[in-house]
C-alpha positions, 0 to 999 in steps of 0.5 A: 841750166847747169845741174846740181852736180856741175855747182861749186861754193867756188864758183860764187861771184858778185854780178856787176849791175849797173851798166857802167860796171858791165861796161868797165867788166868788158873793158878790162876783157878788151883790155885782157885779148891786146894784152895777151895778143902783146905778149904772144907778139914779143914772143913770136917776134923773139923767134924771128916770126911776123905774126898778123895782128889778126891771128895774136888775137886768135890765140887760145888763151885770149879765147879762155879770157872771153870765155870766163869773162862772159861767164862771170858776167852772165846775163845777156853778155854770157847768152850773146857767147851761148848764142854765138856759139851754137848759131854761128860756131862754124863761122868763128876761130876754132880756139874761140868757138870751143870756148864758148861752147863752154858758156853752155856748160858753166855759170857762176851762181850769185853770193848770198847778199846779192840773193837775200837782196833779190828776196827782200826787195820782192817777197819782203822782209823776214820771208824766210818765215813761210819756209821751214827750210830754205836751201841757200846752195843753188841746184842749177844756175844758168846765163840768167838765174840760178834755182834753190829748193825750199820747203813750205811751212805746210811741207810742200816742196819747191823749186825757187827760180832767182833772176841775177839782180841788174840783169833785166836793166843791162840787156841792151847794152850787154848785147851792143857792148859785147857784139861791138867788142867782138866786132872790133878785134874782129871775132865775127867775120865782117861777111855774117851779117849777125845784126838780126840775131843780136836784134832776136837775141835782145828780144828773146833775153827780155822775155827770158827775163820776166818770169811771170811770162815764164810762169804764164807759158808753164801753166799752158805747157801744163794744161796741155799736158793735163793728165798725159801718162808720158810726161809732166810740168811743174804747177806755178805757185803763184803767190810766190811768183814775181818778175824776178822769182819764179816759185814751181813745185819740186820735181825729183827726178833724175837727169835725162842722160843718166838713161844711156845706161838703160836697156834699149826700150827704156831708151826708145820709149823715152826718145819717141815721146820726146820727138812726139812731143817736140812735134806737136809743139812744132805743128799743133800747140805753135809753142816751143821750148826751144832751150836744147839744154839736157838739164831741161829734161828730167826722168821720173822713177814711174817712167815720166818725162818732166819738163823744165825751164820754159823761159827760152819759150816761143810762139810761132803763128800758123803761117809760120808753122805752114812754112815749117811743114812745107820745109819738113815735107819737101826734105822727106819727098827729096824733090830739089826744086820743092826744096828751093820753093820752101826754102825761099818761103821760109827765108833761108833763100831770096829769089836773087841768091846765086844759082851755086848758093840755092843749090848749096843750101838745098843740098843742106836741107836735104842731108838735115832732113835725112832722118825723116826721110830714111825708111825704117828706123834711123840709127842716131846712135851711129850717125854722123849728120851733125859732122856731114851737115857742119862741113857742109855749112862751112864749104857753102861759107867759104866757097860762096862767101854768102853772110846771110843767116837764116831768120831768127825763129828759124834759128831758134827752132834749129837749136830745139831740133840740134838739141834733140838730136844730140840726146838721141845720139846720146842715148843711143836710140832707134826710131822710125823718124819718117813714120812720126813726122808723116802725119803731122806734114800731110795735112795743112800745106798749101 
């Protein structure tokens, strides 16, 4: 979600609801990319240039024009942008992929009629009267809702999840609508076959979309964490929870990369307990939140980690998670066949696949799995593996011209582990990766 500090009144917008709004809102963006592409054509051709019909509909402004109708749309047609553009954003013009990377950062918040109408129809009328107060400025805001702070007539302080009115409705169609719009002015390389993520997408976006399963997923995050010193989660208020509003109580702490500034301990100790953490979800707990979002993560003034946003949660059966162990341990032993044999067993191979391509792909686990390998602590603050591992992702691409993307829930774990690896680099930490991972892969593969 986007914090309190990213918000403005500005960025208030009325939500199109029904799918024939949504519909005609991404019309007039197709409408938008051919007349920009028009106009940029009349100019290169007043310059005596012959430019492609391909690379008009390239041009950075059109890529703003995708960007800011997605983000005024939100839902699942601003998630299908936040998807692509941590999924496939090597794949993508550059100018395209740098604006949905924005999605990631930005959304509008809702106007107060559409928010007093979500309350309304869920908590009834005159609700306002079990609060002493109710902030009607959002706190965050995301793809799917935005989150106001309330206060109880008892004085119990909350933070209140209010889903985007429609949004649950047009998933389907937003997903069909925007691939196909994309598909169309050929934004997606006709060789990715993206069919399977826009398939995860749609499957993902409906749980993100029922809170009483986010609240259900809370409750388990919170009963794990039951006493734990290092981290909490906030308790669901359930008679205020709905499907579309999601009532926790209020945690008050402060973002999570505010800590760069601390000492070099502060920022370890924070950094192993996430890793810790990401860990036993991974291989014991089979549930992960997978959203690698830094508002997610709060810092508490006592040292605690909080924990929020458990709608992007997912559950991984233990085959799954055995696959996932073999992979992990076959990156840390850095044998090239055990590599292949896991890869194959997680699906990032077929046993068909080209001899160059496995080879390719084995090379990209073992530079992905490199902090789990190296001996002593891993400099995250001086790495440079995210840069080495995405060159490597476009050379296979356009040297082998293969389109199969990995599986969706491996793809979904992928933005968990980048997540984490960007706010390690970011807080500048130091950790013994090999020697945490060790015991979590040395047991259970077969």
């Amino acid at each position: 979600m986007v914090p309190e500090s990213r918000i403005s009144p500005l960025m208030a917008r009325r939500i199109p609801q029904s799918r024939l709004s949504r519909l005609m809102q991404l019309g007039r963006l197709a409408g938008g990319l051919a007349g920009g592409a028009l106009g940029e054509g009349v100019r290169q051709l007043s310059q005596g240039q012959r430019p492609s019909m391909q690379d008009l509909l390239l041009i950075p402004s059109n890529a703003g024009r995708l960007a800011d109708r997605l983000a005024e749309m939100r839902g699942a047609a601003m998630k299908v942008g936040q998807l692509l553009s941590m999924e496939a954003g090597e794949f993508l013009p550059r100018a395209f992929s740098q604006a949905l990377k924005r999605l990631r950062d930005e959304a509008h918040t809702m106007p107060l009629i559409q928010l007093k109408h979500v309350l309304d129809a869920d908590w009834g009328q005159g609700w306002e009267k079990r609060f002493r107060h109710f902030s009607y400025a959002p706190v965050a805001a995301a793809s799917i809702g935005q989150v106001h702070e309330a206060v109880t007539r008892e004085g119990q302080r909350l933070a209140i999840k209010i889903q985007y009115p429609g949004i649950r409705d047009s998933i389907d169609s937003d997903v069909n609508n925007v691939a196909g719009m994309l598909k169309l002015f050929r934004l997606i390389p006709e060789a990715i076959d993206f069919e399977p993520l826009l398939a995860e997408a749609k499957k993902q976006l409906h749980q993100e979309a029922d809170y009483l399963r986010e609240a259900e997923w809370l409750i388990q995050v919170a009963e794990r964490l039951d006493g734990h010193p290092r981290f909490e989660a906030p308790a669901v208020i359930a008679s205020l929870t709905t499907s579309r509003v999601l009532a926790m109580s209020y945690l008050e702490g402060r973002p999570i990369e505010d800590l760069d500034q601390a000492d070099a301990a502060a920022r370890t100790r924070v950094a192993a307990a996430l890793l810790d953490l990401s860990l036993r979800e991974v291989f014991e707990w089979g549930l992960v939140q997978t959203d690698p979002n830094f508002a997610n993560f709060r810092y508490a003034g006592d040292g605690r980690i909080q924990l929020l946003d458990f709608g992007a949660a997912r559950q991984y059966p233990e085959e799954r998670r055995e696959a996932f162990r073999a992979i992990v341990k076959a990156g840390v032993e850095g044998a090239p066949a055990a590599i292949e044999r896991a890869a194959i067993r997680v699906g990032y191979l077929g046993s068909a696949d080209p001899s160059n391509y496995r080879a390719g792909i084995v090379d990209l686990i073992a530079t992905a799995t490199e902090p789990a390998r190296h001996r002593g602590g891993y400099d995250f603050g001086r790495s440079d593996l995210a840069r080495r591992a995405s060159e490597k992702v476009i050379d296979l691409r356009l040297r082998e011209k293969f389109g199969r993307l990995p599986p969706p829930d491996i793809l979904f774990l992928h933005r968990k582990l980048g997540g984490l690896y960007l706010l390690f680099r970011h807080l500048r930490t130091t950790l013994p990766v090999r020697a945490m991972v060790e015991p979590f892969i040395t047991v259970g593969v077969s």
